[in-house]
C-alpha positions in Angstrom: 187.3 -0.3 51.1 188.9 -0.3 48.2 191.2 2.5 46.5 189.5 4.0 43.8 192.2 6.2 42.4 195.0 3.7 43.4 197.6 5.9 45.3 198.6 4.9 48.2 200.5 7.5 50.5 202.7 5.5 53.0 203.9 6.7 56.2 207.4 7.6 55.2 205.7 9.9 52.7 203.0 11.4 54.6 206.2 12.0 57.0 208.0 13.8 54.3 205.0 15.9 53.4 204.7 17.0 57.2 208.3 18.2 57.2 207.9 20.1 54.2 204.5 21.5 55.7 206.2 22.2 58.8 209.6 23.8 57.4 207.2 26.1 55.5 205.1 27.5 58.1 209.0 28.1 60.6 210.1 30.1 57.5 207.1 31.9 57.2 207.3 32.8 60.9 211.4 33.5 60.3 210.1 36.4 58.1 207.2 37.7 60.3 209.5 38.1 63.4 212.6 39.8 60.9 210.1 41.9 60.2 208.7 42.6 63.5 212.3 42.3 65.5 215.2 43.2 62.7 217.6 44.5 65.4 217.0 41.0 67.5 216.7 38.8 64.5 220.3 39.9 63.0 222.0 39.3 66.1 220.8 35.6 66.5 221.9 35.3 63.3 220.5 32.7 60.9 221.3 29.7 63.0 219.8 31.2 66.4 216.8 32.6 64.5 215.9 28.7 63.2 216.3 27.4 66.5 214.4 30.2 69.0 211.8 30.1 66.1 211.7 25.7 66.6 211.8 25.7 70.0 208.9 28.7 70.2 206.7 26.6 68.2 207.5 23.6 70.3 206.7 25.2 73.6 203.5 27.0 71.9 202.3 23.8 70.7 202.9 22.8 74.0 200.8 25.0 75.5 197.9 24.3 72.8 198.8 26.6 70.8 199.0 25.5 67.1 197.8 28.0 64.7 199.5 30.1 62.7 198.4 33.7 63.7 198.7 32.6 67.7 202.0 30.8 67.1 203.4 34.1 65.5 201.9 36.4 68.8 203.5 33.7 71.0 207.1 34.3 69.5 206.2 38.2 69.5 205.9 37.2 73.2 209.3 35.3 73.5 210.6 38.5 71.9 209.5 41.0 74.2 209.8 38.8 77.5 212.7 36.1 76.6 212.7 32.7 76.0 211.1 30.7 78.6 209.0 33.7 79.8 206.0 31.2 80.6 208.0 29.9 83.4 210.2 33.2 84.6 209.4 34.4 88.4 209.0 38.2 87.0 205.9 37.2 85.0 203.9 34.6 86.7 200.5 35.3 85.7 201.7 34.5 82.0 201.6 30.5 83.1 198.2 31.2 84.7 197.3 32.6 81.1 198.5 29.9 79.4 197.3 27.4 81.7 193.7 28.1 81.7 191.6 25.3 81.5 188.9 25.5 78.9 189.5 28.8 77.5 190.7 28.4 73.5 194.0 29.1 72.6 192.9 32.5 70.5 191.6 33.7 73.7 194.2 32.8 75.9 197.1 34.4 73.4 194.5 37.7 73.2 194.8 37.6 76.9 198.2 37.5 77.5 199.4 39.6 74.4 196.8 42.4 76.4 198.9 42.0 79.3 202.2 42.2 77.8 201.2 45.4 76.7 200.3 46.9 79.9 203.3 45.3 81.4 205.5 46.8 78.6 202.9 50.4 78.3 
C-alpha cells in the first residue's frame, strides 16, 4: 500500500517520539508526587526524585499497570510503603493484589490503594 501523504516515520524517529512521550508523562508525575509528598520529594532531591519516579513506572508497568492516573496511585503507594513494598514481608497481600489474575489494573490499584488506607487509618 502505497503512502499517500509521503512521510515516512522510521524507527529511530518513532524512538525519539516515544522518549519525548515518555519524559513528558515522568515529569508530569515528578509534579503530582511534589505536590502530594513535598517533605519526601525535597529530600530525594532532583536526581532521586527522577530515578524513584523511573523505576516506579518500571515496576508499575511491570505489574500491568500503565495508565496515567494508576501509575500516579502506584507511586502514592511507593510513598507511603517504600520502594519495593510489592515484595516487603510486612505487606504481603499487596503482591496478592497486584498479582491477580484477570482483574484490570484500575481495579487492582482501587483495591490496594483501599487497603493502604486501612493499613495506614
Amino acid at each position: 500500500m502505497s503512502n499517500p501523504v509521503g512521510l515516512t516515520i522510521r524507527t529511530a524517529q518513532m524512538e525519539v517520539l516515544a522518549a519525548d512521550l515518555r519524559q513528558r508523562f515522568e515529569d508530569r508525575l515528578r509534579e503530582d508526587l511534589v505536590r502530594y509528598w513535598p517533605d519526601a520529594c525535597r529530600e530525594l532531591g532532583d536526581a532521586g526524585l527522577r530515578g524513584r519516579v523511573r523505576e516506579g513506572v518500571e515496576r508499575a508497568q511491570a505489574h500491568g499497570v500503565s495508565a496515567q492516573r494508576d501509575v500516579l496511585r502506584f507511586l502514592n503507594v511507593v510513598f507511603a510503603l517504600g520502594p519495593g513494598f510489592e515484595s516487603d514481608v510486612r505487606y504481603p497481600w499487596a503482591a496478592d493484589i497486584l498479582g491477580a489474575p484477570g482483574v484490570p489494573a484500575a481495579v487492582r490499584m482501587d483495591q490496594l490503594c483501599a487497603h493502604v488506607q486501612q493499613v495506614l487509618g
